[in-house]
Every structure is written in structure tokens, then in C-alpha cells.
C-alpha positions, 0 to 999 in steps of 0.5 A: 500500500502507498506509504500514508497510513499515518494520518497527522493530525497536524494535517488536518489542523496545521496552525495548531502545535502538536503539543500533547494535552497536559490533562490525559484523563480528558474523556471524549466529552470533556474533550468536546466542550472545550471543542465547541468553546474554540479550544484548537488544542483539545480538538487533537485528541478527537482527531487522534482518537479517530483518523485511523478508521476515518483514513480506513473508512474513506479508503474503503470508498474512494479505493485511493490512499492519496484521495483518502487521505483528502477525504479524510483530512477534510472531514476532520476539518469540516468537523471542527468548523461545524462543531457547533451543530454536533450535539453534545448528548450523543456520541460524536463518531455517528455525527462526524462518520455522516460528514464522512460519508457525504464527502466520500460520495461527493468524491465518488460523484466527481470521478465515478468509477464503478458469494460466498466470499469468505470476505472476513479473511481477505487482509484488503488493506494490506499487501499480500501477493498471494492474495493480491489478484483475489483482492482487485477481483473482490474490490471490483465487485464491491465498486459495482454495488450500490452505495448503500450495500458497499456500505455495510460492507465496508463498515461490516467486513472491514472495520469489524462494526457490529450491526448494532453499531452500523445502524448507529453510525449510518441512522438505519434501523438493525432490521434494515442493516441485517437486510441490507447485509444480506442482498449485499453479499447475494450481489456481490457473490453473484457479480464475483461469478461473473469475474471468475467464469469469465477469466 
């Protein structure tokens, strides 16, 4: 994979110093308040916290590291800017993973590309040579589902959501993630034939 992954959150907020913040015992709230009162500093401690699955997240979508790593780092900016509509009285990642997503889709938008996989054991994200022909045929397939079912996908087999924690993160009721889940996977084990038989 192009060398990225470390996403700096001196990237993403640069006129910040990255000093560390002297109280480690700040909890994510604590951590917002200050956030929503201006404090640059403690927004570090957010974006630490999260650009990893942020950077993993944009990938999983825009299939780029350098485009991820945009995607993502704009994200975290659009994020401080609106902070002010994030409410307070629930989690942030939910909140901050839809300004995630619109981005991904706007990106997606401006240059559109478009089984019984055992997906849970394909290390997608890292380099393998053995596995490296099974891969591009796997992202093929899932770059033809429809957004919605590259979704859950992306957030199911790739960062280990569970459905309870899919259907917070994307607004939808648990029955319409499972649902969504399982034409996912019928699509794409069907699109997956079509590579294989046609090789």
C-alpha cells in the first residue's frame, strides 16, 4: 500500500502545535466542550482518537490512499468548523462518520468509477501477493454495488462494526442493516461469478 497510513493530525489542523494535552484523563466529552468553546488544542485528541478508521473508512470508498487521505483530512476539518451543530448528548463518531460519508460520495460523484466470499479473511488493506489478484477481483465487485450495500460492507467486513453499531453510525434501523447485509453479499457473490467464469 502507498506509504500514508499515518494520518497527522497536524494535517488536518496545521496552525495548531502538536503539543500533547497536559490533562490525559480528558474523556471524549470533556474533550468536546472545550471543542465547541474554540479550544484548537483539545480538538487533537478527537482527531487522534479517530483518523485511523476515518483514513480506513474513506479508503474503503474512494479505493485511493492519496484521495483518502483528502477525504479524510477534510472531514476532520469540516468537523471542527461545524462543531457547533454536533450535539453534545450523543456520541460524536455517528455525527462526524455522516460528514464522512457525504464527502466520500461527493468524491465518488466527481470521478465515478464503478458469494460466498469468505470476505472476513481477505487482509484488503494490506499487501499480500498471494492474495493480491483475489483482492482487485473482490474490490471490483464491491465498486459495482450500490452505495448503500458497499456500505455495510465496508463498515461490516472491514472495520469489524457490529450491526448494532452500523445502524448507529449510518441512522438505519438493525432490521434494515441485517437486510441490507444480506442482498449485499447475494450481489456481490453473484457479480464475483461473473469475474471468475469469465477469466
Amino acid at each position: 500500500m502507498a506509504k500514508q497510513t499515518s494520518l497527522c493530525a497536524d494535517q488536518v489542523l496545521p496552525s495548531v502545535c502538536m503539543s500533547p494535552m497536559t490533562d490525559k484523563a480528558l474523556t471524549e466529552r470533556q474533550m468536546l466542550e472545550r471543542v465547541r468553546r474554540g479550544d484548537r488544542e483539545a480538538y487533537q485528541g478527537i482527531v487522534q482518537r479517530y483518523m485511523q478508521t476515518a483514513y480506513y473508512i474513506a479508503l474503503g470508498f474512494v479505493r485511493n490512499p492519496q484521495d483518502a487521505l483528502d477525504v479524510s483530512q477534510d472531514a476532520f476539518v469540516r468537523a471542527f468548523r461545524k462543531i457547533k451543530q454536533y450535539d453534545p448528548e450523543k456520541r460524536f463518531f455517528p455525527w462526524f462518520y455522516r460528514l464522512l460519508k457525504n464527502l466520500c460520495l461527493d468524491h465518488i460523484k466527481k470521478r465515478r468509477r464503478l458469494a460466498e466470499v469468505p470476505l472476513e479473511d481477505v487482509q484488503v488493506f494490506q499487501e499480500d501477493k498471494d492474495n493480491r489478484e483475489l483482492k482487485e477481483i473482490i474490490w471490483k465487485g464491491i465498486e459495482q454495488l450500490p452505495f448503500e450495500q458497499r456500505e455495510v460492507i465496508i463498515l461490516r467486513y472491514f472495520q469489524q462494526c457490529s450491526y448494532q453499531e452500523i445502524a448507529e453510525v449510518t441512522g438505519k434501523p438493525m432490521g434494515t442493516v441485517m437486510s441490507s447485509l444480506f442482498y449485499a453479499k447475494k450481489k456481490l457473490k453473484d457479480i464475483l461469478k461473473k469475474y471468475w467464469y469469465s477469466e
